[in-house]
C-alpha distance (Angstrom), angle and dihedral (degrees) to the residues before:
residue distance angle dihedral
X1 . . .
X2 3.84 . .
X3 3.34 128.2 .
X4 4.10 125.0 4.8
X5 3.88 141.8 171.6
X6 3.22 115.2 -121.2
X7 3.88 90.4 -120.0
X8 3.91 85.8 67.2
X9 3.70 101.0 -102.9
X10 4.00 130.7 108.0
X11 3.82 121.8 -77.6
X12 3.58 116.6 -120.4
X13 3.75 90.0 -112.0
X14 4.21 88.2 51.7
X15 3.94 83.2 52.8
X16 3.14 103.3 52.3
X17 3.72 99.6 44.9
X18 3.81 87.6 50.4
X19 3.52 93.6 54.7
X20 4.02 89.3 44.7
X21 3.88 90.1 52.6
X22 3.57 84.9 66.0
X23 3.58 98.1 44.2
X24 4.08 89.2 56.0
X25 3.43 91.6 48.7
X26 3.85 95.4 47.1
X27 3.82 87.2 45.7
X28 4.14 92.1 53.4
X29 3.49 92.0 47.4
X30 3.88 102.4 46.9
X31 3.76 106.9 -3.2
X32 3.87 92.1 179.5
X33 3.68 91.8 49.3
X34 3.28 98.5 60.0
X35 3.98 101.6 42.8
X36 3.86 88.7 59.3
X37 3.46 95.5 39.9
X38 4.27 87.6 51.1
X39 3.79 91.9 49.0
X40 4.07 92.3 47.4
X41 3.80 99.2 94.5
X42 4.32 81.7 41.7
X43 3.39 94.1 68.3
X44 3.43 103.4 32.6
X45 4.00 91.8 52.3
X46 3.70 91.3 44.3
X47 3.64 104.0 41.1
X48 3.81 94.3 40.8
X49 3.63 97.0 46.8
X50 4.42 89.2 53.6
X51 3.58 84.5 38.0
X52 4.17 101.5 55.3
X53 3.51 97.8 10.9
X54 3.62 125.9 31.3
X55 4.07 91.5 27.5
X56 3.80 81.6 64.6
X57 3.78 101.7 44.3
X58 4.25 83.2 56.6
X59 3.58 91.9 45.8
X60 4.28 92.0 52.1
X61 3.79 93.0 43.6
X62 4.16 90.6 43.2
X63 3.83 81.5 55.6
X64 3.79 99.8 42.6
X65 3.86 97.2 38.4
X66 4.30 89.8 40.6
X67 3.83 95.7 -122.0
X68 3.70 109.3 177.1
X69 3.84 118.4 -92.8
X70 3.89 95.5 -114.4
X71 3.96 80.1 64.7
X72 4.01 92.7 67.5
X73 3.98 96.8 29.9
X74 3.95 87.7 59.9
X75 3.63 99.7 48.1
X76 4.12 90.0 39.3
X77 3.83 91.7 55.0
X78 3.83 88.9 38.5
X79 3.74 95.0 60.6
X80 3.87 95.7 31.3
X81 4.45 83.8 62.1
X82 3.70 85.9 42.3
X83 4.04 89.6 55.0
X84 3.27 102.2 38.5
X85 4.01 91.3 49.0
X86 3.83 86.9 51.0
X87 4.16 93.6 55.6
X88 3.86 92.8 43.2
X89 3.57 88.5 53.3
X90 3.85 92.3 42.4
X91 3.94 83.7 52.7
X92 3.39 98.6 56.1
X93 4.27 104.4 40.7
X94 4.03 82.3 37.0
X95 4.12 101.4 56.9
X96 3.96 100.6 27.9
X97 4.09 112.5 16.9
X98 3.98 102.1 35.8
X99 3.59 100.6 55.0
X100 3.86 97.9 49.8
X101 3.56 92.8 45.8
X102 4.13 87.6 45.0
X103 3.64 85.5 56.9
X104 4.10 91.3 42.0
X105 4.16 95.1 54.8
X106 4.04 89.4 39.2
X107 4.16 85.7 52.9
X108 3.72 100.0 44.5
X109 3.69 94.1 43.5
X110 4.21 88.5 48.4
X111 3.88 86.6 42.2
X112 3.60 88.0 52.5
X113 4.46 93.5 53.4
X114 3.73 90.0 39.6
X115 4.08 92.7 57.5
X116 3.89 86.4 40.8
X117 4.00 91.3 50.7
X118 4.08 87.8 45.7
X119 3.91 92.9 60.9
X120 3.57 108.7 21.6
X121 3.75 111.0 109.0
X122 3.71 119.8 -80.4
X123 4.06 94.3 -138.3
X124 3.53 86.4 64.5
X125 3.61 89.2 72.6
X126 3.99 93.5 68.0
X127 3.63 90.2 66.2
X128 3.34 105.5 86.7
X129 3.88 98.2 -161.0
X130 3.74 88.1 58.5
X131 3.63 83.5 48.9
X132 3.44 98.4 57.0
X133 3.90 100.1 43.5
X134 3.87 78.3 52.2
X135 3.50 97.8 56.9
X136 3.86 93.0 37.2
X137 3.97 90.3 46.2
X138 4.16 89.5 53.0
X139 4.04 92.5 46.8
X140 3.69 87.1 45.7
X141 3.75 113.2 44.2
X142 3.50 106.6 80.7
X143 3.63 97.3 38.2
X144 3.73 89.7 53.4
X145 3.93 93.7 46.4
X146 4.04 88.3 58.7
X147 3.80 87.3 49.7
X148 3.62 97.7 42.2
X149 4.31 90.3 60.4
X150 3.53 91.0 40.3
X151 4.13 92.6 54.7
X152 3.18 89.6 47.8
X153 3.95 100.3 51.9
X154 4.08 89.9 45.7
X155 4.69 81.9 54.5
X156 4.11 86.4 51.8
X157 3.68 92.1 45.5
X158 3.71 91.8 40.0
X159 3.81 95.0 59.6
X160 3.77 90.6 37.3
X161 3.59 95.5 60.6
X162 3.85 84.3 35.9
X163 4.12 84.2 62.6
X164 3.72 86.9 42.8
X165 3.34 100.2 53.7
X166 3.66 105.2 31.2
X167 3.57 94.6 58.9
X168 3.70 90.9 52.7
X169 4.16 83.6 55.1
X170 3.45 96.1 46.5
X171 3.73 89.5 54.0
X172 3.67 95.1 39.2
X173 3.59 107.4 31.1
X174 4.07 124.0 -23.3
X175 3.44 95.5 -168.8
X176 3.94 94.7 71.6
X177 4.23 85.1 57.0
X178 4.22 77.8 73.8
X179 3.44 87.9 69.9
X180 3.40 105.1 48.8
X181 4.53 89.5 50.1
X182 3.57 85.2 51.1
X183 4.05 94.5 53.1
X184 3.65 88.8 40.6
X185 4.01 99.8 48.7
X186 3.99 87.6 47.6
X187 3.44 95.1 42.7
X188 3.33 99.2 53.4
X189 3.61 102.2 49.8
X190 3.84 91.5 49.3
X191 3.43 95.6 48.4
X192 3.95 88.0 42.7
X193 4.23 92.2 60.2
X194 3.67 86.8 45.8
X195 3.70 99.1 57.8
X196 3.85 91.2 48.9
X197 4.16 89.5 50.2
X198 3.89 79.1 52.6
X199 3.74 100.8 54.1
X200 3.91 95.7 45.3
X201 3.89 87.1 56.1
X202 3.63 96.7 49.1
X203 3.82 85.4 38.3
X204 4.08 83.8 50.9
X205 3.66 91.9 49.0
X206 3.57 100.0 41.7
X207 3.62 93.0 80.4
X208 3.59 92.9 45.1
X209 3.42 101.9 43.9
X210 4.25 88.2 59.2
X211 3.40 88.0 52.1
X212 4.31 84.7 46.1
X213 3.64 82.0 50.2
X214 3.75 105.5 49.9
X215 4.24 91.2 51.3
X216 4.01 78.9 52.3
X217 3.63 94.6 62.7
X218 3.87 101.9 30.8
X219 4.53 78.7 62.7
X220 3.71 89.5 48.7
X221 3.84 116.7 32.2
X222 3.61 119.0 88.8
X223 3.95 88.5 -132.5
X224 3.61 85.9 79.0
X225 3.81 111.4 40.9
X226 3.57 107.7 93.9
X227 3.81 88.7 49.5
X228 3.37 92.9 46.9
X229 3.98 94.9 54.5
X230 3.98 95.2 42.3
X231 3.87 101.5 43.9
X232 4.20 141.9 42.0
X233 3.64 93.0 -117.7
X234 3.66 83.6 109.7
X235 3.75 94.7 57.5
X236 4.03 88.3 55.4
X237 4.13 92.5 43.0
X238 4.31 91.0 58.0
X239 3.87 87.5 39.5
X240 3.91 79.9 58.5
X241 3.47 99.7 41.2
X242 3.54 87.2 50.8
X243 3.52 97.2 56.8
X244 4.03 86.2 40.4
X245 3.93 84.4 58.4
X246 3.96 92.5 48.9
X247 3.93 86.2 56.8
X248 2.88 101.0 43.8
X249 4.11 95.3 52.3
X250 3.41 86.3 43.0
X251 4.03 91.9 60.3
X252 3.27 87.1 47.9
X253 3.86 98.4 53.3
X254 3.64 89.7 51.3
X255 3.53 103.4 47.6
X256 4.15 97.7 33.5
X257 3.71 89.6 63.7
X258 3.88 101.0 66.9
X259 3.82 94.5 31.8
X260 3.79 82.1 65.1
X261 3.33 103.1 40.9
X262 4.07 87.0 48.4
X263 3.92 84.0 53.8
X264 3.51 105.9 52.2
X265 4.11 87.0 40.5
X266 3.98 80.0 61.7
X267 3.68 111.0 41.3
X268 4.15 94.4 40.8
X269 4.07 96.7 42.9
X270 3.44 106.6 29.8
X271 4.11 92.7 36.7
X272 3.61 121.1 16.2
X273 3.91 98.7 40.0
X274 3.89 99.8 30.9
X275 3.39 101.1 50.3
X276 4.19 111.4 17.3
X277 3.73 82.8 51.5
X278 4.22 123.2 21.2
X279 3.80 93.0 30.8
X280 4.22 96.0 41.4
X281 4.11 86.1 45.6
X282 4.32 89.8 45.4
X283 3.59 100.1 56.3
X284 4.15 99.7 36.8
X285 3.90 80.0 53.7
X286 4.06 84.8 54.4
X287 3.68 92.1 45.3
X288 3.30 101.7 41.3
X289 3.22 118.1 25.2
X290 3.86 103.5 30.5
X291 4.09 97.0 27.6
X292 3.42 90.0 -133.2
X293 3.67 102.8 131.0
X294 4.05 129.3 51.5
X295 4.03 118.2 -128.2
X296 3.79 85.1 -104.8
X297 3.80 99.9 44.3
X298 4.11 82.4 43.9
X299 3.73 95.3 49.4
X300 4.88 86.8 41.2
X301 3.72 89.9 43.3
X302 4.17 90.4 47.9
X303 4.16 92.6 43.3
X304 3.35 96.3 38.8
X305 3.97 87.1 61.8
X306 3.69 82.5 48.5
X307 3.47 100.9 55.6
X308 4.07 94.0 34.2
X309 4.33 85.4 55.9
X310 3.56 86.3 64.5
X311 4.10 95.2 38.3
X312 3.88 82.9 39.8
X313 3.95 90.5 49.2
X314 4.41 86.4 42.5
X315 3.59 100.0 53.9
X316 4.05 100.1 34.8
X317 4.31 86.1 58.8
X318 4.35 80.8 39.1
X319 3.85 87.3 65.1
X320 3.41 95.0 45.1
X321 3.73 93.6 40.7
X322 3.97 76.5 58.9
X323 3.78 86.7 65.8
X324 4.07 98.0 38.6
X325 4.16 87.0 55.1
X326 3.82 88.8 52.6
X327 2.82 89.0 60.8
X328 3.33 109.2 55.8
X329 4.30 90.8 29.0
X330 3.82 80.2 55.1
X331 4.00 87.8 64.4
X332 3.74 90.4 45.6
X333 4.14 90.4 47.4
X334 3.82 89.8 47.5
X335 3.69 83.8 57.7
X336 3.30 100.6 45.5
X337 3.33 94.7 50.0
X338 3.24 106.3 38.4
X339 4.03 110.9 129.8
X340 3.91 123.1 -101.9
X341 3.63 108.9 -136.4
X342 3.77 95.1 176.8
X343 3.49 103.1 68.4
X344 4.24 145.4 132.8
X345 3.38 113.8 -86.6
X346 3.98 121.3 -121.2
X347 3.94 112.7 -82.3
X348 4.63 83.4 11.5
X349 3.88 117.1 -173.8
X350 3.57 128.4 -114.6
X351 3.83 101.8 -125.6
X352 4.15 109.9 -137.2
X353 3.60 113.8 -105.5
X354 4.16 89.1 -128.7
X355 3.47 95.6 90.9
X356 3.81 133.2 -123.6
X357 3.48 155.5 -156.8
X358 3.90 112.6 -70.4
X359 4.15 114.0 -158.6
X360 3.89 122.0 -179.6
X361 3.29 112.5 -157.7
X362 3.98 121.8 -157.2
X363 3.64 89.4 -28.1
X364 3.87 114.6 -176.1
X365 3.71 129.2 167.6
X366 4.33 143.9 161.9
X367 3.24 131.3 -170.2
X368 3.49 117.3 -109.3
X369 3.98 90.6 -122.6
X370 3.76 98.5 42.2
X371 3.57 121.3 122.6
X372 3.59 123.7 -83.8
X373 3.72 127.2 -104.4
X374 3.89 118.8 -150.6
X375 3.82 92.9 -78.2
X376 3.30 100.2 63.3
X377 3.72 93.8 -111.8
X378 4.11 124.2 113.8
X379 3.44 113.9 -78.1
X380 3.90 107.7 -108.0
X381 4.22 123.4 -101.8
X382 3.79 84.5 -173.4
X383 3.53 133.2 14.0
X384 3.94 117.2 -175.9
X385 3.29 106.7 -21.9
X386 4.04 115.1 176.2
X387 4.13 119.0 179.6
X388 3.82 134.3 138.7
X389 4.00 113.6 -156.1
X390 3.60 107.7 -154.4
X391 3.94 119.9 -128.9
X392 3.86 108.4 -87.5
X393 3.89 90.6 9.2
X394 3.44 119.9 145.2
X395 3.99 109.7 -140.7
X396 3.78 133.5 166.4
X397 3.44 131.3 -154.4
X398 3.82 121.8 -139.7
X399 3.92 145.2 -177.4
X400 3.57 140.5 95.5
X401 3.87 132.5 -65.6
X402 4.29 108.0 -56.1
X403 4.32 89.1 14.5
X404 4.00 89.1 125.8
X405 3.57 97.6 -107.6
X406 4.35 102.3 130.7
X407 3.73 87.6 31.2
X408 3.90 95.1 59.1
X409 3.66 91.4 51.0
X410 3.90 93.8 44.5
X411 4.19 88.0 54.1
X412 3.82 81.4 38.9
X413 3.96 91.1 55.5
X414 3.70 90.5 37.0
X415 3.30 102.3 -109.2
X416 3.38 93.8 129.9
X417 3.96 133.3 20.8
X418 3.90 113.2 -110.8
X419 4.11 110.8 -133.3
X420 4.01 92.4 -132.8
X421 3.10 135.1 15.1
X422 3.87 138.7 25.8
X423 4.04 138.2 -94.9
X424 3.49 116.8 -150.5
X425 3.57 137.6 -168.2
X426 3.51 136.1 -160.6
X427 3.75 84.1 -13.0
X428 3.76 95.4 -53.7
X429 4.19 130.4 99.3
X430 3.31 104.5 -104.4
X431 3.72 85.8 -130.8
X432 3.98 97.9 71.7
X433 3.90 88.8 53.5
X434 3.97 126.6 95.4
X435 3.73 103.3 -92.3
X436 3.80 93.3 -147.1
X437 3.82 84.0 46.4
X438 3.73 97.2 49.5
X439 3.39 99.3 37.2
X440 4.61 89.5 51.4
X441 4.10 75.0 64.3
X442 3.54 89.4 75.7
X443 4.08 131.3 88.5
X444 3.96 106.7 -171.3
X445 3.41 141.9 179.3
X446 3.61 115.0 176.6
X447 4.14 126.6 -174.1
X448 3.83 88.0 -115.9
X449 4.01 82.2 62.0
X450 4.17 108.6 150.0
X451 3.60 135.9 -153.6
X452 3.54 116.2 -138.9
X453 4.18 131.2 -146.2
X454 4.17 87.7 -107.1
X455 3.60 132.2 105.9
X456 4.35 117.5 -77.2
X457 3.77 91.8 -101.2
X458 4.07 93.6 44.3
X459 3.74 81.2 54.6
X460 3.66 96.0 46.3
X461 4.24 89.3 38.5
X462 4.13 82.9 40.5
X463 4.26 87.8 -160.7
X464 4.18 101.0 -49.7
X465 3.96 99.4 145.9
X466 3.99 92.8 -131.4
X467 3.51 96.0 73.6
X468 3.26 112.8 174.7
X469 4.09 130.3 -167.8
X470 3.49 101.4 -151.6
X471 4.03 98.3 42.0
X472 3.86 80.7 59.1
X473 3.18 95.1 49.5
X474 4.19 89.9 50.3
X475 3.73 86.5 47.6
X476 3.62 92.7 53.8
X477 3.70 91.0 43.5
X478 3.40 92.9 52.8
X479 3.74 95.2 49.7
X480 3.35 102.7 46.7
X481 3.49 117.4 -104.5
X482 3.82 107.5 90.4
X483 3.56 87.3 114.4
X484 3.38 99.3 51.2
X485 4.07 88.5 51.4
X486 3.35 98.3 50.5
X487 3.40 96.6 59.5
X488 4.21 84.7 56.9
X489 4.02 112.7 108.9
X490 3.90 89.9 -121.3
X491 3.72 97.0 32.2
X492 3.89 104.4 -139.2
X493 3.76 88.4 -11.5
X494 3.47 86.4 63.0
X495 4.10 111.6 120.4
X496 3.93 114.2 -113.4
X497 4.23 118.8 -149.3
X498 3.23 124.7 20.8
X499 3.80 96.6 -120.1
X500 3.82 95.4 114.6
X501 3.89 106.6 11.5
X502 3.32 132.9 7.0
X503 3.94 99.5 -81.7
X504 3.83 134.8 157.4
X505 4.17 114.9 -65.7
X506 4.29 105.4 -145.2
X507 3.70 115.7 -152.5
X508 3.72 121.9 -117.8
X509 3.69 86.1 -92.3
X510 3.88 94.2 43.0
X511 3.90 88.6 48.0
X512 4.16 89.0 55.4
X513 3.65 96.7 44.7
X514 4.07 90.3 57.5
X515 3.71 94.4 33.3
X516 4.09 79.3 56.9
X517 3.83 88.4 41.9
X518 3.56 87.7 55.2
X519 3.98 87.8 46.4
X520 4.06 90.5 54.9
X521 4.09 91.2 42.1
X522 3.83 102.0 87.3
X523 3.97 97.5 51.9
X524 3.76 88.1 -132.1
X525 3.93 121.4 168.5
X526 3.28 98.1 -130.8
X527 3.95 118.8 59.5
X528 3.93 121.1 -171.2
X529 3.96 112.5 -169.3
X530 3.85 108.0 -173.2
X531 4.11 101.1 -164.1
X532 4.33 94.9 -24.8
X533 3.57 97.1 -171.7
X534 4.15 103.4 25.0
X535 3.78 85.0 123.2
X536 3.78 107.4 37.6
X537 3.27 135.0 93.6
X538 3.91 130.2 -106.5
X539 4.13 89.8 -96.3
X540 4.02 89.6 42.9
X541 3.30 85.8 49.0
X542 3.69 106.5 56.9
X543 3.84 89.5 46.1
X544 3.58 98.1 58.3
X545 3.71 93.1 44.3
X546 4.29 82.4 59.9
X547 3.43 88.1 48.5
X548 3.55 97.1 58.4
X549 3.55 96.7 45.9
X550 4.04 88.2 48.2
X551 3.61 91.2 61.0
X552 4.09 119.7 111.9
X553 3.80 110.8 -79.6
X554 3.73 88.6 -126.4
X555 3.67 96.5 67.2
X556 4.55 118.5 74.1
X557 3.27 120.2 -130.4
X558 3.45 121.2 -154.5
X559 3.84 119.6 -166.0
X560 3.79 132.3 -171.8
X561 3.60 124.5 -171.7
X562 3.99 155.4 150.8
X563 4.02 89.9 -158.9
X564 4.60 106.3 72.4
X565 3.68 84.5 -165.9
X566 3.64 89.6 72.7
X567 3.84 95.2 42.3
X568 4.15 99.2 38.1
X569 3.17 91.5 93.5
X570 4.14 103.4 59.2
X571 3.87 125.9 100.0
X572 3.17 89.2 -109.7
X573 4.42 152.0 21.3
X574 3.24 126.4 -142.3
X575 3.97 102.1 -176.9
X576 4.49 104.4 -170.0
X577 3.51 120.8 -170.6
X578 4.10 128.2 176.7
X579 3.88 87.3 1.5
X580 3.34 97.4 -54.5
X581 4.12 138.8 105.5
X582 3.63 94.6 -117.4
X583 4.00 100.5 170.6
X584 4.00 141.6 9.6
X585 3.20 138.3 -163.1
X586 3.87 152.4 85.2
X587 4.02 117.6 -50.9
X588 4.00 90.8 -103.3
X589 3.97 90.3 43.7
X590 3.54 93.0 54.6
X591 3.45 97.4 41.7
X592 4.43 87.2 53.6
X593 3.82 81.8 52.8
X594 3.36 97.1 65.8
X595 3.39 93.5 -151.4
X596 4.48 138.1 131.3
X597 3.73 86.0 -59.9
X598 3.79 93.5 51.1
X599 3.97 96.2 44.1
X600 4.43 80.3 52.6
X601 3.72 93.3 54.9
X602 3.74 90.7 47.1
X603 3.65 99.1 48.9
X604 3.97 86.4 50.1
X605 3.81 91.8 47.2
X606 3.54 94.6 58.1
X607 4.16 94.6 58.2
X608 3.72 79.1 59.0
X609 4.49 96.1 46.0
């Protein structure tokens, strides 16, 4: 990041560019907005402080120094247009411009994170500390914006009253503008300490309260129930919310106890004794013992201290509120800007839509938060893997849990960046094509497949613009679970999950058939199926094995799988084990072999024996 004390905590140049960030942005979303909303704490200081203050110091020294009345009926009926003006104004910007341009900063800036989150690169995710400045930059950003404008209004009205009301001191008496430096300085740093305490607890809890969080929904979602009722995992999940609770008091108990010390130190020093008693006690002396002040300067001078303790109080916590935002923006920057590794190249190909021949080519590849091996280096997910999947091929991948199956075809899809080594396809690194391009080559249905809140054939057309009725009705045809569908109220307009409305609820077997439909949709030439039938039954099973085999030679099929019944059937094995491709051949080659692949088949044959 850029700049940082030393003590961990943002520079005052880091702040205030954070804080600015958000002002641009607010500006270029709803530039009217945000000008009326900065000048809100202007007018109100200003207008208030002629209006209850100053209006009444001329009124007192019209009446003590016999000014004529036409004196105090011209400045009453001045200020009472001026007022009046100001609140129909405030009416009007307040009830019909504010809100939509509320809405219009709050959209741009969660625009702005959702495009970042689309393209940012995926093995970010398996950092968790990336994760959780994610997670805490998303739950933060609009919040933050809201606060950011308002901060900065209460600073411009803070040093427009300041102008106000100092130059009424230094005509009156400049002495009293002593008082008002030494709140500010003392408030500021108090309130400054305090704000830092603050962060590092919700910093502290942030962690804790996700973990709080996630026992909260594993109680309440319906995902869980059955599991819940039939098994003790609910016995371990309150002994951990227990001990979440414990931290989290104990956080709290650590932290709470200088945060109100700090407070106290602030509001009895800085207000009670400096200003109820050495400023009261100063200016009677000037008025009454000296005759140095009129009964209405006496009476401005006094609530003008009044009114600047509160302005002093609002723009000492707006500076440190500076530093709070930055911190939080900061998270949201640090998103934003955080570098896209996976990327096209300059002057990138189209790849042809044909299809080809893909070959890796001493592939190997570790996640950056795998465990370590003896040397200190990440252990591997891959280690040289060579393979060439011919065009229209149909191949399956196969090993245990952890063999390196899903991650090949993730490097393979460019998902993620192999360590060694090269993928081509159709002749061509992977890396000098169009990633959008390369990537719409792809068909895939992973295991972590999900069903959205949409209609069937949203979820089937999952957001392409040329949506058509009838290729989601193929697709569903093909998968499966036409039937099922046509039965629905709305047909494929029928609402899935009941999240929002009271829609249709698929079974795990109805959820893979349309997360599959949605897989054969796109009429891509290269098909990845990431466990196709893990949640269908024997019947389901066998059909969408012949519908994989029935599809047009000139599309690949990828499959990966635990169950060889699904995958017997392809052109060709590719058994991996440990990360590595350990044996290849057709189902009845591998099985004369007698090798990992055959000891597999025979261990799954005997459930069925």
């Amino acid at each position: 990041m850029a700049e940082r004390k030393k003590a961990g905590g943002p520079s005052a140049r880091r702040a205030v560019s954070n804080n600015l960030f958000i002002l641009k942005a607010a500006f270029k979303a709803a530039p009217l907005t945000t000008a009326w909303s900065l000048l809100e704490a202007t007018r109100y200081n200003v207008i208030v402080y002629f209006e209850h203050t100053y209006q009444i110091v001329y009124l007192i020294d019209c009446v003590q120094f016999n000014r004529p009345f036409s004196y105090a009926l011209r400045f009453v009926l001045t200020m009472t247009s001026i007022v009046c003006a100001n609140m129909l104004a405030g009416r009007v910007f307040d009830s019909r411009i504010v809100p939509k341009g509320r809405e219009k900063i709050n959209r741009a800036l969660r625009e702005m994170l959702y495009a970042k989150a689309t393209e940012i690169d995926i093995w970010r995710y398996d950092d968790p500390n990336f994760y959780n400045d994610y997670v805490f930059a998303m739950q933060n950003a609009t919040e933050r914006a809201d606060a950011v404008i308002k901060t900065a209004s209460r600073i411009i009205g803070s040093l427009a009253f300041f102008a106000v009301v100092g130059g009424y001191f230094f005509l009156n008496d400049p002495v009293g503008i002593a008082f008002v430096a030494v709140s500010f300085v003392s408030n500021y740093f108090l309130r400054k300490r305090t704000v830092k305490l603050r962060f590092g607890l919700d910093r502290a809890l942030n962690a804790l309260n996700r973990k709080r969080d996630y026992i909260n929904r594993v109680f309440y979602l319906p995902d869980y129930v059955k599991e819940m009722r039939l098994s003790r995992v609910k016995e371990r999940l309150l002994e951990d919310y227990a001990e979440t609770e414990e931290n989290v008091y104990a956080e709290l108990k650590t932290k709470s106890k200088k945060i109100a010390a700090l407070e106290f130190a602030r509001h009895f020093a800085v207000y009670t004794f400096l200003y109820d008693c050495v400023l009261l006690l100063y200016l009677m002396f000037q008025a009454i013992v000296r005759g140095a002040l009129s009964f209405g300067a006496l009476y401005g001078l006094y609530r003008s201290v009044g009114w600047a303790r509160g302005v002093v109080e609002g723009f000492s916590q707006s500076l440190a509120d500076i530093f709070e935002h930055s911190l939080y923006v900061d998270k949201v920057r640090a998103f934003l800007d955080c570098e896209q590794n996976v990327v096209s190249p300059d002057g990138a190909k189209a790849p042809g839509r044909a299809g080809g021949a893909l070959e890796i080519k001493n592939v190997s590849f570790s996640y950056p938060s795998a465990g370590e091996t003896g040397e200190n280096l990440p252990a591997p997910a891959l280690g040289n893997i060579n393979l060439t999947v011919k065009k229209g091929e149909k191949i399956a991948f196969v090993g245990y849990n952890g063999a390196g199956k899903t991650t090949l075809v993730k490097l393979i899809m460019r998902l993620y960046e192999p360590d060694a080594g090269e993928i081509l396809y159709d002749g061509i690194n992977i890396r000098d094509y169009c990633l959008e391009g390369y990537r719409s080559l792809f068909s895939t249905l992973f295991q972590d497949y999900q069903i959205y809140a949409a209609t069937v054939a949203e979820n089937v057309a999952a957001g392409q613009e040329d949506s058509d009725p009838r290729r989601v009705v193929g697709a569903l045809e093909s998968s499966g679970l036409a039937k099922r569908v046509g039965a629905m109220p709305d047909k494929i307009g029928t609402q899935l999950t009941r999240e929002f409305t009271k829609g249709e609820e698929l079974s795990g077997g109805e959820r893979q058939k349309l997360a599959l439909a949605r897989c054969l949709y796109p009429n891509c030439p290269l098909i990845v199926l990431d466990e196709p039938s893990s949640s269908l039954d024997p019947i389901a099973e066998y059909e969408t094995n012949n519908m994989m085999q029935e599809l047009g030679r000139d599309k690949t099929v990828i499959f990966i799988s635990h169950r060889l019944s699904t995958t017997k059937r392809a052109d060709r094995i590719c058994m991996f084990d440990g990360g590595r491709l350990v044996e290849e051949g057709t189902h009845e080659e591998l099985l004369r072999l007698g090798g990992r692949y055959a000891e597999m088949f025979a261990l799954q044959a005997e459930k069925y024996n």
